[in-house]
C-alpha positions as CSV (number, residue, x, y, z in Angstrom):
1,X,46.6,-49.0,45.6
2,X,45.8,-51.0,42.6
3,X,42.9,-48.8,41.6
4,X,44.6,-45.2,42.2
5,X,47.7,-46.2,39.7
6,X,45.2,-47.7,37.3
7,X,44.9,-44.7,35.3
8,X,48.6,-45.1,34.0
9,X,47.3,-47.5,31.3
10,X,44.5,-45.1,29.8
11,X,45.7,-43.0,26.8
12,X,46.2,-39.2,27.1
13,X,43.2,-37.6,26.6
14,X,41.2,-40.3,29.0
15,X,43.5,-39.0,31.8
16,X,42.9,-35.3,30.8
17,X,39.3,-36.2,31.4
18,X,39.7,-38.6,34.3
19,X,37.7,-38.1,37.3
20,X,40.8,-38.5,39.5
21,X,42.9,-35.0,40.0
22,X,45.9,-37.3,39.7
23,X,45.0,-38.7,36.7
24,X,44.4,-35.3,34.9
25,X,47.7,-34.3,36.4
26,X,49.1,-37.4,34.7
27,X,47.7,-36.4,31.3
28,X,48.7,-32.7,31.6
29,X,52.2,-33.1,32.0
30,X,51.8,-36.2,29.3
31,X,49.9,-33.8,27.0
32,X,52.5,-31.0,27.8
33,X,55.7,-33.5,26.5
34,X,53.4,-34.9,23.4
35,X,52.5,-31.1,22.3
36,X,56.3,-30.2,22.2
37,X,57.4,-33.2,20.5
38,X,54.9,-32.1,17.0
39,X,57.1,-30.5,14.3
40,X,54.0,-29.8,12.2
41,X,51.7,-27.4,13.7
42,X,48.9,-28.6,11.7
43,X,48.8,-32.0,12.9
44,X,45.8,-33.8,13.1
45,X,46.8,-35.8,16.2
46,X,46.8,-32.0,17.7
47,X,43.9,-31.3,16.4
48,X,42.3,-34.0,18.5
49,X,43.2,-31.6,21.7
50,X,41.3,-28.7,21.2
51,X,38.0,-29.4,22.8
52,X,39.6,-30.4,25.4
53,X,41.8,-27.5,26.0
54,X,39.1,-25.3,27.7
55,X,39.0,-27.9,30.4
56,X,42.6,-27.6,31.2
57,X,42.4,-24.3,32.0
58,X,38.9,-24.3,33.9
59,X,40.5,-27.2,36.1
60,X,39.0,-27.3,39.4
61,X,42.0,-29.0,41.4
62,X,44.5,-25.9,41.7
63,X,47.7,-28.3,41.2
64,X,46.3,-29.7,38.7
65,X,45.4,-26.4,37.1
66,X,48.9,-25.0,36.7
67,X,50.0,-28.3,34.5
68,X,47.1,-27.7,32.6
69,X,47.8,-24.2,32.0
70,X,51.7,-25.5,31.1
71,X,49.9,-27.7,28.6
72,X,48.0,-25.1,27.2
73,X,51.1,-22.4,26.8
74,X,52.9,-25.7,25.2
75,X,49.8,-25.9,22.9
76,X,49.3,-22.8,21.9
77,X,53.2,-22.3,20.9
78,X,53.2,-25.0,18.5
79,X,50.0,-25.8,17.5
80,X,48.0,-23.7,14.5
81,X,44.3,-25.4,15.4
82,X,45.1,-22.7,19.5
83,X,43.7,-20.1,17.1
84,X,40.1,-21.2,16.7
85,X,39.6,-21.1,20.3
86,X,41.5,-18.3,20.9
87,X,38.0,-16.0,22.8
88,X,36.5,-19.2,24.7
89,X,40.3,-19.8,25.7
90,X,41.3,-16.1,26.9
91,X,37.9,-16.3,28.6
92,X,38.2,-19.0,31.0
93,X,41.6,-17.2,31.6
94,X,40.3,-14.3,32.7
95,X,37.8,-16.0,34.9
96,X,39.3,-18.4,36.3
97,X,43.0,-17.9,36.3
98,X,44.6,-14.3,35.8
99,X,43.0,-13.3,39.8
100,X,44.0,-17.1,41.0
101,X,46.0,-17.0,44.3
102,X,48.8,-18.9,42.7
103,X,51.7,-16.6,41.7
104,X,52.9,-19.8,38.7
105,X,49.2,-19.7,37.5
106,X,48.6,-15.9,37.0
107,X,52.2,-16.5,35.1
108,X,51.4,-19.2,32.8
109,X,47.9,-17.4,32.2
110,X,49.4,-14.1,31.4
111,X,52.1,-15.7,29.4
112,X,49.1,-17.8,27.2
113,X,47.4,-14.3,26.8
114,X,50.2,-12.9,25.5
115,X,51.6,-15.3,23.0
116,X,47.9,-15.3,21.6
117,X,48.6,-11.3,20.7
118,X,52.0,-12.7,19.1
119,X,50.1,-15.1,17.1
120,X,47.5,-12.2,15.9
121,X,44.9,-12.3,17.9
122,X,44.9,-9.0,19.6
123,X,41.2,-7.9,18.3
124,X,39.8,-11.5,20.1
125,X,42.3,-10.9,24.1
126,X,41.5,-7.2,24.4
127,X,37.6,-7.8,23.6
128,X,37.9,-10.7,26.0
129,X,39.9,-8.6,29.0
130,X,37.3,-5.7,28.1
131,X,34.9,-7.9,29.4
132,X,36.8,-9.1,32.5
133,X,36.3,-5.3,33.2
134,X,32.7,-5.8,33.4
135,X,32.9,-8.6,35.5
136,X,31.0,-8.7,39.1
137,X,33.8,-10.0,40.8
138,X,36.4,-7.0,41.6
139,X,39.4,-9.7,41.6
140,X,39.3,-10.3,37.8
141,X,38.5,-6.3,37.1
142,X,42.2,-6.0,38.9
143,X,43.4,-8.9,37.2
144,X,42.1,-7.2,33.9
145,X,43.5,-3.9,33.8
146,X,47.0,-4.9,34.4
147,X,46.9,-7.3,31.7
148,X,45.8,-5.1,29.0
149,X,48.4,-2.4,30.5
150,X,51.0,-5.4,29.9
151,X,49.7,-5.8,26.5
152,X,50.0,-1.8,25.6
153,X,53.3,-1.6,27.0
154,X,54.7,-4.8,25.2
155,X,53.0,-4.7,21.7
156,X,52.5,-0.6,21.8
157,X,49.5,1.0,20.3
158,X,50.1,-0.1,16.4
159,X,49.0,-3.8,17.5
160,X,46.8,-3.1,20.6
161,X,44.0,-0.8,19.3
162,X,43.6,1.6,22.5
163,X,39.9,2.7,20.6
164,X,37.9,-0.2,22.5
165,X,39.9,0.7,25.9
C-alpha cells in the first residue's frame, strides 16, 4: 500500500511520466489545476510542459487518457509555447483519440482541435486531418471527415481554406 501511494511525493511532471497509470492520472489532473492557475501565457514554468504534452495525449491507459486530454485543452487555452507543437499535437489526436471509443475523449480531442483553429492555426489542423484521410485504418478516415466538416461549418470558408480539401 506504501509503494502504490508513493508517487504523491514526486513533483508534477515525474507523475506525468510515472510508470504507474495512477500516477500519471495523479499528474494530469495536478497538471490540469497548475495550467489554469498561470496568468501569463508565456511562462517559463509552462514552458517546461511542452515535450511532455504529446505524451498526454498518446496515453495508453484510456482513463488516464481523458485527464490527459483535459490537461492538454487546459494547456492549450492559456499557454502561448501550445503553438509550437500545434502539427505533432493535432497528429496524435487524430490517431489516437478523435476514433477512440470514449464519447468524453472524442470531445476533449475535437474541442483541442478546434481551439487550435481559434488560436490561428487552421493551415497546420486541416493539413494534419488531410492526412487522417489517408490513413489505413477506416476509423480515423470517419473520424476525419467530420472534424474538418465541424471546422467549415464553425470557422466558414474565409478561415478554413477548402483548396487543400
Amino acid at each position: 500500500m506504501a509503494e502504490e501511494t508513493e508517487y504523491l511525493k514526486l513533483s508534477i511532471e515525474e507523475k506525468c511520466q510515472h510508470k504507474l497509470w495512477k500516477a500519471r492520472v495523479s499528474g494530469y489532473q495536478d497538471a490540469a489545476k497548475l495550467f489554469g492557475t498561470f496568468s501569463d501565457p508565456k511562462s517559463p514554468e509552462l514552458q517546461k510542459f511542452v515535450p511532455l504534452l504529446k505524451d498526454f495525449v498518446s496515453e495508453t491507459n484510456v482513463a488516464a487518457q481523458e485527464k490527459g486530454l483535459a490537461a492538454v485543452l487546459v494547456y492549450v487555452e492559456n499557454a502561448w509555447a501550445a503553438t509550437r507543437i500545434c502539427a505533432d499535437l493535432v497528429a496524435a489526436l487524430v490517431a489516437k483519440c478523435l476514433a477512440a471509443p470514449k464519447p468524453k475523449t472524442r470531445e476533449l480531442a475535437q474541442q483541442i482541435v478546434l481551439m487550435y483553429i481559434e488560436l490561428e492555426k487552421q493551415e497546420t489542423v486541416v493539413e494534419e486531418l488531410c492526412k487522417g484521410l489517408e490513413n489505413k485504418n477506416p476509423k480515423i478516415v470517419a473520424a476525419c471527415v467530420p472534424m474538418l466538416r465541424q471546422c467549415l461549418h464553425l470557422f466558414g470558408s474565409r478561415v478554413i481554406r477548402v483548396k487543400p480539401l
